[in-house]
C-alpha atoms as an extended CHARMM CRD file, in Angstrom:
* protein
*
       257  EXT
         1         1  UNK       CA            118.5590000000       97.9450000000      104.4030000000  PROA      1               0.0000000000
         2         2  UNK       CA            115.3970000000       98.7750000000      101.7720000000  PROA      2               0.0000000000
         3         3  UNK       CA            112.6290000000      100.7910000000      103.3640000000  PROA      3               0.0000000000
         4         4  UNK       CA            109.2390000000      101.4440000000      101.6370000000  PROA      4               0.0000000000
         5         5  UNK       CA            108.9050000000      105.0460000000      100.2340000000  PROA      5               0.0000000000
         6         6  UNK       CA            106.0050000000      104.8630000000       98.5730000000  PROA      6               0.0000000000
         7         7  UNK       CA            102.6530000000      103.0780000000       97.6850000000  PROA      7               0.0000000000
         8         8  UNK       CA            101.1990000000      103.2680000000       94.4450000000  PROA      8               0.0000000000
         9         9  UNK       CA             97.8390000000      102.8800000000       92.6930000000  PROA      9               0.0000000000
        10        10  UNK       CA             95.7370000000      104.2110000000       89.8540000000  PROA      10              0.0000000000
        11        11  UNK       CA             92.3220000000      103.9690000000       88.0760000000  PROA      11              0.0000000000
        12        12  UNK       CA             90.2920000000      103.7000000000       91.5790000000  PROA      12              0.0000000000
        13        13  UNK       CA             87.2110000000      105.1290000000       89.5520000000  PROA      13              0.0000000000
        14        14  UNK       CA             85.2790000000      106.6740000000       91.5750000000  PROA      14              0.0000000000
        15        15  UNK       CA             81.5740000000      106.9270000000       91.5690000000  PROA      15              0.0000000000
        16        16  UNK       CA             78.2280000000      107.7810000000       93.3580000000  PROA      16              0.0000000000
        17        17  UNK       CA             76.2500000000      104.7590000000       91.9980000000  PROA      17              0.0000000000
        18        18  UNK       CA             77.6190000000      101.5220000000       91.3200000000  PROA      18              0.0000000000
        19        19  UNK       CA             78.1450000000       99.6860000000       87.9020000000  PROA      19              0.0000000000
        20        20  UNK       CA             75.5760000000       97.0790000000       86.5260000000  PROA      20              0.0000000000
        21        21  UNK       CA             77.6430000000       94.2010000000       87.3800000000  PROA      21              0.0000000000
        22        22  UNK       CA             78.2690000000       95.5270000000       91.6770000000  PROA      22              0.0000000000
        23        23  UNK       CA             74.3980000000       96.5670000000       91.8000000000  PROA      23              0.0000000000
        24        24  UNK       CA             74.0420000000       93.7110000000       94.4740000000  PROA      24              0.0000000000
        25        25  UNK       CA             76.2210000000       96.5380000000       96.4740000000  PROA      25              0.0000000000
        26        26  UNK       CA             73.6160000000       97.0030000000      100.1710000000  PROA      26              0.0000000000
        27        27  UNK       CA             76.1960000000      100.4130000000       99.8590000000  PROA      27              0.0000000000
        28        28  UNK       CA             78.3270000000      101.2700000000       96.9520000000  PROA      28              0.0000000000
        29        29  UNK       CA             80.0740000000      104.2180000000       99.1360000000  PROA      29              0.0000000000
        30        30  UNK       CA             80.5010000000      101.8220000000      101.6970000000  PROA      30              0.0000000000
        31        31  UNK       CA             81.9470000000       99.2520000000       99.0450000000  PROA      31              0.0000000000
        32        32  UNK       CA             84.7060000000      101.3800000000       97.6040000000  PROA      32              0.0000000000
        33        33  UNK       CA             85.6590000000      102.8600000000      101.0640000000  PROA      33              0.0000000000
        34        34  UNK       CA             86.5660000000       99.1830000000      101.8940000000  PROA      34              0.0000000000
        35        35  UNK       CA             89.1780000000       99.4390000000       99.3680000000  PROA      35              0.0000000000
        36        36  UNK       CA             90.2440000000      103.5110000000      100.3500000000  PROA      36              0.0000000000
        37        37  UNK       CA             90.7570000000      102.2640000000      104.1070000000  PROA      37              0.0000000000
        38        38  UNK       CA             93.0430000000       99.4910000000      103.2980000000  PROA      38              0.0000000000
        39        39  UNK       CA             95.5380000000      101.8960000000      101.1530000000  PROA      39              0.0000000000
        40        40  UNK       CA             95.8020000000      104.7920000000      104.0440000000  PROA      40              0.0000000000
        41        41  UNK       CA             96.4930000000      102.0590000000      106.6280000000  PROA      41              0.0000000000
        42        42  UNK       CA             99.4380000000      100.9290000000      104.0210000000  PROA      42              0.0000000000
        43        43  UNK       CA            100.4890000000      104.1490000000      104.4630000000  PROA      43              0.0000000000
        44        44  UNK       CA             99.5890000000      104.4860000000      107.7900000000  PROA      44              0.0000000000
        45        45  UNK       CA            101.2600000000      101.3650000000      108.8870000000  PROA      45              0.0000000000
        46        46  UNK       CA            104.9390000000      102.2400000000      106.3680000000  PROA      46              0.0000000000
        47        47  UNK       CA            104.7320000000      105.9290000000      106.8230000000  PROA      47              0.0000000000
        48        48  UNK       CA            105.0150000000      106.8730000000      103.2980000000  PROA      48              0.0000000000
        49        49  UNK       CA            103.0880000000      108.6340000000      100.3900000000  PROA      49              0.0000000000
        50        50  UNK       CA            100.3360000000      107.2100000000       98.0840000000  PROA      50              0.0000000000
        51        51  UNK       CA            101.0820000000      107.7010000000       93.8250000000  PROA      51              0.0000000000
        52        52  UNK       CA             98.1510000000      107.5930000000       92.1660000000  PROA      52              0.0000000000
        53        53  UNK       CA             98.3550000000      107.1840000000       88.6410000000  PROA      53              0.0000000000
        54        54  UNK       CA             95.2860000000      108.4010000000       86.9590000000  PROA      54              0.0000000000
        55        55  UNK       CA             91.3850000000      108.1600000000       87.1350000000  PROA      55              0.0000000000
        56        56  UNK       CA             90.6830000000      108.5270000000       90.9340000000  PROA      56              0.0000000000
        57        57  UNK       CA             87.3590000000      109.3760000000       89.7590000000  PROA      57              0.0000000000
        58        58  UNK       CA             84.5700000000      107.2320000000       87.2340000000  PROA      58              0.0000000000
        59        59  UNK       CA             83.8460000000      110.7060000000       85.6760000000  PROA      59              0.0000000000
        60        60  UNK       CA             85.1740000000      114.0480000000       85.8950000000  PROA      60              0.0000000000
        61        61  UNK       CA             82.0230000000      115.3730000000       87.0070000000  PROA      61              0.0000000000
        62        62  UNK       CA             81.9210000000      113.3250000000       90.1730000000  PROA      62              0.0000000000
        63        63  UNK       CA             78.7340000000      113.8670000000       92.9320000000  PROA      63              0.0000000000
        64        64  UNK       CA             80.1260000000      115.9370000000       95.7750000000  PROA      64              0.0000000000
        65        65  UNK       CA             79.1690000000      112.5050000000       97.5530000000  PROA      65              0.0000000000
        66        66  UNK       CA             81.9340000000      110.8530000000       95.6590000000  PROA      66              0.0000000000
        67        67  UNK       CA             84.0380000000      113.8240000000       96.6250000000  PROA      67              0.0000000000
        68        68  UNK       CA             83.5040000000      113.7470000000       99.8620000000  PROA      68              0.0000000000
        69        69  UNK       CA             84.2140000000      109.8610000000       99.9300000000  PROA      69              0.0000000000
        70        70  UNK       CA             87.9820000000      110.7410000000       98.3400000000  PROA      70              0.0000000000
        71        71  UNK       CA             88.1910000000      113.5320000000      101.0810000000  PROA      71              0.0000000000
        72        72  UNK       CA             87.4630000000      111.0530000000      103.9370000000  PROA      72              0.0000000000
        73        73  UNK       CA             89.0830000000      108.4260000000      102.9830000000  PROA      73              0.0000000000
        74        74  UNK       CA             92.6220000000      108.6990000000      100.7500000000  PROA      74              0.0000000000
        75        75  UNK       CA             95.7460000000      109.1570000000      103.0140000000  PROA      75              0.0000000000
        76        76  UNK       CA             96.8320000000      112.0420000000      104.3900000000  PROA      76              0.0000000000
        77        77  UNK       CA             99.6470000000      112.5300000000      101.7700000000  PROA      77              0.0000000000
        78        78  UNK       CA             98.6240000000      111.9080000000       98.2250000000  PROA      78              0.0000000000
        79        79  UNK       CA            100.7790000000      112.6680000000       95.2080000000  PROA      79              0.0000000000
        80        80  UNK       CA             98.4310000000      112.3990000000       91.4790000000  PROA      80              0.0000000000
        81        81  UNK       CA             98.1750000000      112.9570000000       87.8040000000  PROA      81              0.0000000000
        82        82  UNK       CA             94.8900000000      113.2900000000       86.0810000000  PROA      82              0.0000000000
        83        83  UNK       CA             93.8280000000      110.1060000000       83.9550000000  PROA      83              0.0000000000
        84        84  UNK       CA             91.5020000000      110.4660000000       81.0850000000  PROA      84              0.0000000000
        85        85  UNK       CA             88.0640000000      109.6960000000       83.4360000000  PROA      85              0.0000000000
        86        86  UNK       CA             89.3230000000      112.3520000000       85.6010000000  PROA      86              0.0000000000
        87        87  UNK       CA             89.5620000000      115.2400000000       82.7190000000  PROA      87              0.0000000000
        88        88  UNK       CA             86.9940000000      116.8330000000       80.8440000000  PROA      88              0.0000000000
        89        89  UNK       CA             86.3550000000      115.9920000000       77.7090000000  PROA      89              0.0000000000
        90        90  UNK       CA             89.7100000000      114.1630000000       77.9350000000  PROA      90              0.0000000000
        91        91  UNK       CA             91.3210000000      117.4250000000       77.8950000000  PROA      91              0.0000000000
        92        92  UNK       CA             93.8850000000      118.9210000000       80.7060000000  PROA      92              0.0000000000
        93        93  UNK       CA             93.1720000000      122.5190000000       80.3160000000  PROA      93              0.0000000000
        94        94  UNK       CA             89.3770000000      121.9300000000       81.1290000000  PROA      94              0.0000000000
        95        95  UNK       CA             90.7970000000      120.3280000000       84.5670000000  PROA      95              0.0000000000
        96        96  UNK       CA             89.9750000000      123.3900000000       86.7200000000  PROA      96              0.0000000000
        97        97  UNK       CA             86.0990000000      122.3150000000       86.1100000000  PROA      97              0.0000000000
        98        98  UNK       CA             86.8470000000      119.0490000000       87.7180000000  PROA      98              0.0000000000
        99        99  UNK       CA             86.5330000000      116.5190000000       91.1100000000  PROA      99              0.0000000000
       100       100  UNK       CA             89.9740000000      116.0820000000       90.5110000000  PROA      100             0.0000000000
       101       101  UNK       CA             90.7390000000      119.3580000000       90.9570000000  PROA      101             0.0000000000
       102       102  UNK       CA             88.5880000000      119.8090000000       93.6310000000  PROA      102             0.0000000000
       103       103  UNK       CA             90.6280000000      117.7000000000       95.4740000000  PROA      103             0.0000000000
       104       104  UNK       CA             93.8060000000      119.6150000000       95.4280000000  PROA      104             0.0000000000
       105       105  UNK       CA             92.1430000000      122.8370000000       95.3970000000  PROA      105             0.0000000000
       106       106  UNK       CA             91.1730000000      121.6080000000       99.1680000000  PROA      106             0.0000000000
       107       107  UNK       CA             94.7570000000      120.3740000000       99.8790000000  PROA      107             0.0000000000
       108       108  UNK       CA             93.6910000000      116.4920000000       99.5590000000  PROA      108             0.0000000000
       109       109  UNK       CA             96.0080000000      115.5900000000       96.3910000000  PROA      109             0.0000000000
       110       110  UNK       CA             98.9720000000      117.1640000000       95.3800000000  PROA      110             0.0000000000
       111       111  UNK       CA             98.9370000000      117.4840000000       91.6750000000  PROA      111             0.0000000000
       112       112  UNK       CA            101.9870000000      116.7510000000       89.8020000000  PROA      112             0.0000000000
       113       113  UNK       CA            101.9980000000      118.7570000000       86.9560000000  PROA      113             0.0000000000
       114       114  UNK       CA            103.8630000000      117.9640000000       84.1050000000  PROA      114             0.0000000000
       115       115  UNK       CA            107.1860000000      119.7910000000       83.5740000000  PROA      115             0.0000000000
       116       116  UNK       CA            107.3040000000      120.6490000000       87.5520000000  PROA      116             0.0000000000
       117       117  UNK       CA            109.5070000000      117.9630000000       89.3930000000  PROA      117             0.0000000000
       118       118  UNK       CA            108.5090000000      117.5860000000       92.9870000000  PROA      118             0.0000000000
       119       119  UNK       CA            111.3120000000      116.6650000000       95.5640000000  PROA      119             0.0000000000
       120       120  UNK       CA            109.7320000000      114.8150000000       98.4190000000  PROA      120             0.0000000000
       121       121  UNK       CA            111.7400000000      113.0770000000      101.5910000000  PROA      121             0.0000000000
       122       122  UNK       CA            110.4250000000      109.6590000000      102.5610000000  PROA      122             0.0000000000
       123       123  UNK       CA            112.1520000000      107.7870000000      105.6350000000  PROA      123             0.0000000000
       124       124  UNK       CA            114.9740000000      109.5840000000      105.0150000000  PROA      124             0.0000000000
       125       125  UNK       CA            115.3960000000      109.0510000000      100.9070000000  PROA      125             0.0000000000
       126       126  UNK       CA            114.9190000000      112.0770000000       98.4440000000  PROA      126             0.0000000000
       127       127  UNK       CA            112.7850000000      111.4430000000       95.9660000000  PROA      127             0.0000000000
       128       128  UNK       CA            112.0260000000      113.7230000000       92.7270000000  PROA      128             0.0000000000
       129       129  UNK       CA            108.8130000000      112.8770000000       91.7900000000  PROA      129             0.0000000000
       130       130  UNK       CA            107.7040000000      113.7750000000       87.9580000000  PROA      130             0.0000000000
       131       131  UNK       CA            103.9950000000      113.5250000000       86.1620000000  PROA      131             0.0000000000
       132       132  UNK       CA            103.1190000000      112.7700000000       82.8730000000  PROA      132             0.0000000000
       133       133  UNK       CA             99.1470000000      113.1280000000       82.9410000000  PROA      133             0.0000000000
       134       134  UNK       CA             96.9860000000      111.5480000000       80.1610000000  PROA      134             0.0000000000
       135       135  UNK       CA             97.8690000000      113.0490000000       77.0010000000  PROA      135             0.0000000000
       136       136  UNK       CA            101.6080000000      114.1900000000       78.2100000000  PROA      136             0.0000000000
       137       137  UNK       CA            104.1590000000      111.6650000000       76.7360000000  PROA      137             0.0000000000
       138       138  UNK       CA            106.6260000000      110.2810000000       78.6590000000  PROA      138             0.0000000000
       139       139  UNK       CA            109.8230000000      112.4010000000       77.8060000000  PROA      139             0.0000000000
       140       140  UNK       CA            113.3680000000      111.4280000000       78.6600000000  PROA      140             0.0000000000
       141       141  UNK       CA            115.0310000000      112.2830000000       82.3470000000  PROA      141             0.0000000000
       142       142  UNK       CA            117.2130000000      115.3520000000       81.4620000000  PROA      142             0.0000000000
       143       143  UNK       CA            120.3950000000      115.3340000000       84.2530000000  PROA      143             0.0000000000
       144       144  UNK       CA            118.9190000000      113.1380000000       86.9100000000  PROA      144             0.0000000000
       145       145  UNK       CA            120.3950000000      112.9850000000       89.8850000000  PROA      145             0.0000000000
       146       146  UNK       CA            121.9630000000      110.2070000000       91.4510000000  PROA      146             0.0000000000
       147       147  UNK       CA            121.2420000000      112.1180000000       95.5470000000  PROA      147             0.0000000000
       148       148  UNK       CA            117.4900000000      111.0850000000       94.2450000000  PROA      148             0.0000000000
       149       149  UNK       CA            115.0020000000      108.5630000000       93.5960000000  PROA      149             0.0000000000
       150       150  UNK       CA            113.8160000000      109.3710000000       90.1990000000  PROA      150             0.0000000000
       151       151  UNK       CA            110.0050000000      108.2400000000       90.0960000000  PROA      151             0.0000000000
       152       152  UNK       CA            107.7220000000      108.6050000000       87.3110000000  PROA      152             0.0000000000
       153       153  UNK       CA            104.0650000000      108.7670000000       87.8380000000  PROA      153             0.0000000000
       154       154  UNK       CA            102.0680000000      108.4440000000       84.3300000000  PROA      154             0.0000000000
       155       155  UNK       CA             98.5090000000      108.2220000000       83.0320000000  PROA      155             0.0000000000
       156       156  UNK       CA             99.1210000000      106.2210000000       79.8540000000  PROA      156             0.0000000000
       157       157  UNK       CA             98.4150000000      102.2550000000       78.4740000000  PROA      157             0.0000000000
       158       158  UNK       CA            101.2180000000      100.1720000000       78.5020000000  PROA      158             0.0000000000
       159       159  UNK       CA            100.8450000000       96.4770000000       77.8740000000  PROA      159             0.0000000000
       160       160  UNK       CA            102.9280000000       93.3400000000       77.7190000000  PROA      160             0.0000000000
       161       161  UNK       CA            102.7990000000       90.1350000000       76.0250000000  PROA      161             0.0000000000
       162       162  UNK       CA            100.0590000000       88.9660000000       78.2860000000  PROA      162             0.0000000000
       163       163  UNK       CA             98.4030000000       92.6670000000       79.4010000000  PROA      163             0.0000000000
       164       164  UNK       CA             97.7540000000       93.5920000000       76.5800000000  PROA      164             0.0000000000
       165       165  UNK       CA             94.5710000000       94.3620000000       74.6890000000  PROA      165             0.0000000000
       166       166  UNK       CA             93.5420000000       92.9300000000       70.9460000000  PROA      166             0.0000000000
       167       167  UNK       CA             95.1900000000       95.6200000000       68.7960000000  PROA      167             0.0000000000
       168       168  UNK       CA             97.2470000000       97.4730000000       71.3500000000  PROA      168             0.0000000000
       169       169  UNK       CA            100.0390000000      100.0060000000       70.0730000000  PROA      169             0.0000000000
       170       170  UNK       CA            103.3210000000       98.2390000000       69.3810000000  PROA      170             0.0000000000
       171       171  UNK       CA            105.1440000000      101.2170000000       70.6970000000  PROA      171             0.0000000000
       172       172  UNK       CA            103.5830000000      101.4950000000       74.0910000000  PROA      172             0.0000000000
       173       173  UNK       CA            104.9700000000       97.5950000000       75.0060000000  PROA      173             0.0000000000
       174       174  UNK       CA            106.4700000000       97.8080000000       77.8840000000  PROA      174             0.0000000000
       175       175  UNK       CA            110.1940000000       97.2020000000       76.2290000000  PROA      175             0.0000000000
       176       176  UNK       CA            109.5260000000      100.3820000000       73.7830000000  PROA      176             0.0000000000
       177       177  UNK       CA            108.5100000000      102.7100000000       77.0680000000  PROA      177             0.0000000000
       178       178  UNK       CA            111.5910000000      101.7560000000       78.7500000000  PROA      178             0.0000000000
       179       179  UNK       CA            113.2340000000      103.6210000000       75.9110000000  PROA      179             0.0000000000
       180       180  UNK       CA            111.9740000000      106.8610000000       77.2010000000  PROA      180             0.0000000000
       181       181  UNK       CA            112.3200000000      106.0380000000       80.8060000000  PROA      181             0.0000000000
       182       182  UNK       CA            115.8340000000      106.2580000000       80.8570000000  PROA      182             0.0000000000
       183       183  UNK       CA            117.2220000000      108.0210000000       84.0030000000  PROA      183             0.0000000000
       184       184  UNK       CA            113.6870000000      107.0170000000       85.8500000000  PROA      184             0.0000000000
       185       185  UNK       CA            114.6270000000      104.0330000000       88.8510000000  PROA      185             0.0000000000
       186       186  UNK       CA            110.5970000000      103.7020000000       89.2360000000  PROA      186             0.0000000000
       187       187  UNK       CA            107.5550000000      104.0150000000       86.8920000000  PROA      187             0.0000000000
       188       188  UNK       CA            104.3140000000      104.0600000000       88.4310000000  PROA      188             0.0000000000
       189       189  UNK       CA            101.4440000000      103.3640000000       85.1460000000  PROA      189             0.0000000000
       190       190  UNK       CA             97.7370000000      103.7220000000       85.1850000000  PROA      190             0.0000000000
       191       191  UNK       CA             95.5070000000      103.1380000000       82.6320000000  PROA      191             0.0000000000
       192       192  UNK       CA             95.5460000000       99.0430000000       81.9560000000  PROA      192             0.0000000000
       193       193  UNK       CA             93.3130000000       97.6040000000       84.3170000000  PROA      193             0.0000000000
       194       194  UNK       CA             96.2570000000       94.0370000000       83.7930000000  PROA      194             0.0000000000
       195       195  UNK       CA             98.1920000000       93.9710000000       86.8840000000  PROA      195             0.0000000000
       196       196  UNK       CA            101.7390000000       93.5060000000       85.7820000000  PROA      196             0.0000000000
       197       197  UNK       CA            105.6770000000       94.7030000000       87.5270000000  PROA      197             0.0000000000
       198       198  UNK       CA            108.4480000000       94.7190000000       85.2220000000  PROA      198             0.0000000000
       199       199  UNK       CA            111.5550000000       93.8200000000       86.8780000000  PROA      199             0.0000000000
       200       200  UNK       CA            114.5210000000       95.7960000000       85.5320000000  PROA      200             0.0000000000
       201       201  UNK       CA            117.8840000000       94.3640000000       84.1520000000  PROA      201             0.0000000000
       202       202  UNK       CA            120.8820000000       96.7370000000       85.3530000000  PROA      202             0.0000000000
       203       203  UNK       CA            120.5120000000      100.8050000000       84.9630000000  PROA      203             0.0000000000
       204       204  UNK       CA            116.6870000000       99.9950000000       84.0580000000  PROA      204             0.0000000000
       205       205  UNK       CA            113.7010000000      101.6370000000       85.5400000000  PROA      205             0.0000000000
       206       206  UNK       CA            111.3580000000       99.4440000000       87.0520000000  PROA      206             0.0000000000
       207       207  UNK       CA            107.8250000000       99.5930000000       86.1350000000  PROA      207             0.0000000000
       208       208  UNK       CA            104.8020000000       98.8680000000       87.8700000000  PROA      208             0.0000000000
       209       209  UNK       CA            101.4060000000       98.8820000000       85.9100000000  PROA      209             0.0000000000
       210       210  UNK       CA             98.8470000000       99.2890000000       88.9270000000  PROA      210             0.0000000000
       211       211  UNK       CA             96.0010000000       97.7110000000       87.2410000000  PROA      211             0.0000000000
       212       212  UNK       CA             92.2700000000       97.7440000000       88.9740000000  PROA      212             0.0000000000
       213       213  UNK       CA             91.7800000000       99.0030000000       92.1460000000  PROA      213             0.0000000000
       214       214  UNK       CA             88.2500000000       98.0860000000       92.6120000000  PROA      214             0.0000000000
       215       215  UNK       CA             86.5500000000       95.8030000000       90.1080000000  PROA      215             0.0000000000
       216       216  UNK       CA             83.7550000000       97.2070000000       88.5360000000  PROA      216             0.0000000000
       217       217  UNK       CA             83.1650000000       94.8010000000       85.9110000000  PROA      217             0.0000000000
       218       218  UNK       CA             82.1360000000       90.7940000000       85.1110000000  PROA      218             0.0000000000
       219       219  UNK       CA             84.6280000000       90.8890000000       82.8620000000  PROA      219             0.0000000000
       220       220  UNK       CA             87.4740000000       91.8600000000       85.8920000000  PROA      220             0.0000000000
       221       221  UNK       CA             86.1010000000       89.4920000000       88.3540000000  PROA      221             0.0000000000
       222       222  UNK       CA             89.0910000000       87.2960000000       87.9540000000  PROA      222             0.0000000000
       223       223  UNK       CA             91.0730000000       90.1780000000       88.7060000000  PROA      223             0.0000000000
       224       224  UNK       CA             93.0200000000       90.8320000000       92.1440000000  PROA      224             0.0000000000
       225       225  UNK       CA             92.6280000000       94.1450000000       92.9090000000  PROA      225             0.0000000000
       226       226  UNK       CA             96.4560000000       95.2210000000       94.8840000000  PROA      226             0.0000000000
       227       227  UNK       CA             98.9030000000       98.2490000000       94.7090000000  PROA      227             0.0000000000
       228       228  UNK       CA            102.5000000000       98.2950000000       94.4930000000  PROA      228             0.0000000000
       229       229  UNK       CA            104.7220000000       98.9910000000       97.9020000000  PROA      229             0.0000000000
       230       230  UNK       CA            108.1250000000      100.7920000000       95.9280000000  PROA      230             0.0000000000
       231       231  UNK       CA            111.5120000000      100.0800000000       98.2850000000  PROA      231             0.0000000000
       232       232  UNK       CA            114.2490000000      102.3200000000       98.1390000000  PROA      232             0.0000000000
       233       233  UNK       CA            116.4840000000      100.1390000000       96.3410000000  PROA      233             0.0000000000
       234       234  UNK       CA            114.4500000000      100.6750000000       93.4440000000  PROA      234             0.0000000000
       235       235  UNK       CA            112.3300000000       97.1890000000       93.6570000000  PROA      235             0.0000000000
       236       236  UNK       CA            108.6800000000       96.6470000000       94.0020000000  PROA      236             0.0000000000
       237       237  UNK       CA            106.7510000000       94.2090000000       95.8140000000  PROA      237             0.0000000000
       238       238  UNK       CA            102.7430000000       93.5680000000       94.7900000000  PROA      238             0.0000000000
       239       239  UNK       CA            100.2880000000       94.2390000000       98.0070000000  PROA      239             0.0000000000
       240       240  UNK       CA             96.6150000000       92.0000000000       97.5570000000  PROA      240             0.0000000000
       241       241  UNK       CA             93.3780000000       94.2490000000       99.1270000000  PROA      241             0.0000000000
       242       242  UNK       CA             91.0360000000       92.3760000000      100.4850000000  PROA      242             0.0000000000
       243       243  UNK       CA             88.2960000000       91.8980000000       98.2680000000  PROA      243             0.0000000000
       244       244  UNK       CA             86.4340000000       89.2940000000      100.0620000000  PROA      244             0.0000000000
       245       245  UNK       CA             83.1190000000       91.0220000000      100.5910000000  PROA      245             0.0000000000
       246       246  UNK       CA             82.4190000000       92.4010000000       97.0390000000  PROA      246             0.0000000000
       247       247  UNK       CA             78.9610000000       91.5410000000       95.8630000000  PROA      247             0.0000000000
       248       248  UNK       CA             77.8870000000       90.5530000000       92.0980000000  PROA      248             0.0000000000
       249       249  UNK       CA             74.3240000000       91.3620000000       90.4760000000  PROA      249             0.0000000000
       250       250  UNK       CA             75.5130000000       88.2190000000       88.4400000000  PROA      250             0.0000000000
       251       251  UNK       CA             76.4940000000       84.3370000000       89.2560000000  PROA      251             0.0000000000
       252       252  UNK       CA             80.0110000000       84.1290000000       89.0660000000  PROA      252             0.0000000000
       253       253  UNK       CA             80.6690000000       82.4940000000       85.4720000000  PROA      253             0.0000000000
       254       254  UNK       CA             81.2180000000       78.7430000000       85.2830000000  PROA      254             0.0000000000
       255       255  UNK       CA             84.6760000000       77.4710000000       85.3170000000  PROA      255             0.0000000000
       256       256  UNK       CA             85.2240000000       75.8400000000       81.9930000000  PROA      256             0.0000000000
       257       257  UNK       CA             86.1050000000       71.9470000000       82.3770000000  PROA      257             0.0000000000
């Protein structure tokens, strides 16, 4: 019998005022707590961790409103990597000036840093959890273990045939990462704001590219923000939020007929 061991998310982004295109926002704290509150009652409700892969802040330098809003409102066990937003000047040993660290300097995340596996047990599976923040490469699984679920948590664009962006990399397509990923059962991506799960053939690692969390953007109102419940058999099954009371400065665009 599968059990959930994990939810996962990434690029929640973050921020004290809202974006152009949410300015119609009565409260944009308010707003993106909407989306906060249904992830720790996910986790609440399957007693399991959140993965967050990357940019849990807009920018690095986040109010101590928006702080205190991540404080409040993530789950009570949070396991991260740092994406790109998160980092200053994009750069991981300028992290100790950031929100991001702020947050596990008060306990709130637990970082995982690259190089430093972190065993975890979740309804009674192991799990070895490893993170490959933005600008860390995925590297190949030396000697994993078979005792554990071998998840990887990473801050980096990866794209498939209809995720992708005009002029994305050829070698981070999804088939060319699961070169790397060898040994991994789960992949947890941030990064791409394209929802998209990768179901593996047999000995692959499944892949889930978490996609937006809370759409900021006209050009992601088609977009249904969800996270990713992970099973212990390895499988992952997409979870909708609720996005129903969102508000737009702008009409929603005409539907082309």
């Amino acid at each position: 019998m599968t059990k959930p061991i994990a939810i996962a998310c990434a690029d929640i982004h973050l921020s004290r005022t809202p974006p152009a295109a949410r300015s119609a926002e009565p409260d944009w704290i308010k707003a993106q707590a909407r989306a906060l509150s249904q992830v720790a009652d996910l986790c609440r409700e399957h007693e399991c961790p959140l993965l967050i892969a990357g940019d849990i802040f807009d920018s690095w330098d986040a109010s101590p409103e928006t702080i205190n809003l991540a404080l409040r409102e993530l789950p009570t066990e949070v396991y991260a990597v740092p994406g790109n937003h998160d980092s200053p000047n994009h750069r991981y040993d300028q992290l100790h000036r950031s929100a991001y660290r702020t947050l596990v300097e008060a306990g709130k995340v637990i970082d995982l840093e690259p190089g430093k596996p972190v065993e975890i047990e979740v309804n009674g599976y192991p799990i070895r959890l490893r993170g490959f923040p933005f600008g860390f490469p995925v590297s190949l699984l030396e000697n994993p273990h078979d005792l554990f679920i071998e998840i990887a948590v990473v801050h980096a664009y990866v794209w498939t045939k209809s995720t992708g962006h005009p002029g994305a990399d050829e070698k981070d397509r999804v088939h060319w990462m699961l070169v790397n990923l060898r040994g991994f059962d789960v992949a947890v991506f941030g990064d791409n704001h394209q929802h998209f799960i990768s179901k593996p053939g047999d000995e692959e690692t499944a892949i889930i590219n978490c996609g937006c969390f809370i759409r900021r953007k006209q050009d992601e109102r088609h977009l249904e923000p969800s996270v990713g419940l992970i099973l212990s058999d390895g499988s992952i099954v997409r979870r909708r939020l609720n996005y129903d009371a969102d508000k737009w400065s702008d009409p929603e665009p005409a539907t082309a007929t």
